[in-house]
NUVEXGU-574315 format. One record per residue: y, z, x of N, C-alpha, C in turn; residue number from 1; residue in three letters. Coordinates in Angstrom, 1 decimal, decimal comma. Layout:
<atoms>
> n_north / n_up / n_east / ca_north / ca_up / ca_east / c_north / c_up / c_east / i / aa
> Y / Z / X / Y / Z / X / Y / Z / X / NUM / ALA
...
</atoms>
This chain:
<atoms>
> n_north / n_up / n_east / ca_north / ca_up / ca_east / c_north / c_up / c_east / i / aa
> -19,6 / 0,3 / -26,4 / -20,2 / -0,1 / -25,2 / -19,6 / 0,6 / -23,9 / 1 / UNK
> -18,7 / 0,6 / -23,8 / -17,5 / 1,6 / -22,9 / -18,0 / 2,6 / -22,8 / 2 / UNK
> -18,1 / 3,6 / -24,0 / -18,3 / 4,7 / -24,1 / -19,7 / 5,1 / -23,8 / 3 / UNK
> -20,6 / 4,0 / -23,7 / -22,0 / 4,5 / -23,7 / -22,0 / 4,5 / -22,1 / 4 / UNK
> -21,3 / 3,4 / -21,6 / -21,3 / 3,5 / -19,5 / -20,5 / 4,5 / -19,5 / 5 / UNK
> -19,6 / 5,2 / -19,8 / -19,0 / 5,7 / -19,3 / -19,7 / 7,6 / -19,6 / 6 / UNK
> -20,3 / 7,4 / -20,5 / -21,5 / 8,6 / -20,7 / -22,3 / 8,9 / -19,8 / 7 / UNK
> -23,1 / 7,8 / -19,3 / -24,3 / 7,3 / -18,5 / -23,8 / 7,5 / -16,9 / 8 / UNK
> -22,3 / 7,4 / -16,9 / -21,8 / 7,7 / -15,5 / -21,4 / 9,0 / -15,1 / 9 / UNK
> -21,0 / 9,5 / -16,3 / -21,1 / 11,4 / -16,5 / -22,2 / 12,1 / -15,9 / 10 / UNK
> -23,3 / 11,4 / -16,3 / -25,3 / 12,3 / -16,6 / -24,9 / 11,9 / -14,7 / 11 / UNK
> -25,0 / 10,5 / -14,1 / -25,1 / 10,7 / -12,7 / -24,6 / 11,2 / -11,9 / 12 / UNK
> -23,5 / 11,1 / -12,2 / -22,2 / 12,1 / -11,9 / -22,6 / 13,6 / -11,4 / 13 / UNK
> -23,0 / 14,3 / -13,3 / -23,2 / 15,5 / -13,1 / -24,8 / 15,6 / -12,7 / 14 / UNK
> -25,3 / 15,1 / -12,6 / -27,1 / 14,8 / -11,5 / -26,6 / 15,6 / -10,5 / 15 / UNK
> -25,7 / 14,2 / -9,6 / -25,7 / 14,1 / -8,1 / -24,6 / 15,6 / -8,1 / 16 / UNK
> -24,0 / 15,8 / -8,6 / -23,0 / 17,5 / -8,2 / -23,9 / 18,7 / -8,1 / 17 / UNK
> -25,0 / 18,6 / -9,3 / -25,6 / 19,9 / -9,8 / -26,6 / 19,9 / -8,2 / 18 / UNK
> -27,3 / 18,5 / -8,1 / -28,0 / 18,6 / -6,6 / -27,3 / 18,7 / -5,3 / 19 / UNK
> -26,3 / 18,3 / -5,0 / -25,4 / 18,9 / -4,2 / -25,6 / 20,1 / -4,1 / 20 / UNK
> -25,2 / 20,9 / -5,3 / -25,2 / 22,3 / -5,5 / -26,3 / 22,9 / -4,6 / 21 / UNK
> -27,4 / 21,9 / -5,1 / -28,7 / 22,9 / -5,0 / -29,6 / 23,7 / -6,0 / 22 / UNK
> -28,7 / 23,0 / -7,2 / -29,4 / 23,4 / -8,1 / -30,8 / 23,5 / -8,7 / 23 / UNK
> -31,5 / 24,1 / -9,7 / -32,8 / 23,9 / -10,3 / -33,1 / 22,8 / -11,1 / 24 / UNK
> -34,1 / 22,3 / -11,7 / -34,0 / 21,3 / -13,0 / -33,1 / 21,1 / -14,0 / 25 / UNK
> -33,0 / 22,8 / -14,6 / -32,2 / 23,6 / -15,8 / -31,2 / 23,0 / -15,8 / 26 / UNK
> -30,5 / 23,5 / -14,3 / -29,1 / 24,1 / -13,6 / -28,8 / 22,6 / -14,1 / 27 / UNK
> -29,3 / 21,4 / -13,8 / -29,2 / 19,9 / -13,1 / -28,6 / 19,3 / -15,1 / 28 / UNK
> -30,1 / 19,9 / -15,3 / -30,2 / 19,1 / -17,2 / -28,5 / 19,7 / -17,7 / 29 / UNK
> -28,1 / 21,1 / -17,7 / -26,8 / 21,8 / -18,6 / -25,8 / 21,3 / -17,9 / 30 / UNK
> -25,6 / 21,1 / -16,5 / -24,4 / 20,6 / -15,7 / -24,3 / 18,8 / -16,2 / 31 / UNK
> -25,2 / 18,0 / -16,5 / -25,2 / 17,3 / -16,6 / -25,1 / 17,0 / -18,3 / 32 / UNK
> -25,7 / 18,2 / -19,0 / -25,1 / 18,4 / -20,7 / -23,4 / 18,0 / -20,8 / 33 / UNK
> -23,3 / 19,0 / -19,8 / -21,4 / 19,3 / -19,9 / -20,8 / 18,1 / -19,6 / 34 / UNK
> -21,0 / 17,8 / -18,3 / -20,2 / 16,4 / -17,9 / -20,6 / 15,4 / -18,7 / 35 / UNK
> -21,7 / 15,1 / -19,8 / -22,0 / 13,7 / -20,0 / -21,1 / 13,5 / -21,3 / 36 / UNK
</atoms>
């Protein structure tokens, strides 16, 4: 259960960084592969 929030908070995590960025969809979906 831990591990499934704590995944879930990775994906927003790496969301909100990748769009910071300025990223594309792609850029958003792989940045968000990696951190989740």
């Amino acid at each position: 259960m831990i591990v499934l929030i704590a995944a879930v908070l990775g994906v927003v995590v790496g969301l909100s960084r990748a769009k910071a960025r300025g990223g594309n969809r792609l850029d958003m979906a792989q940045y968000a592969a990696v951190h989740g």
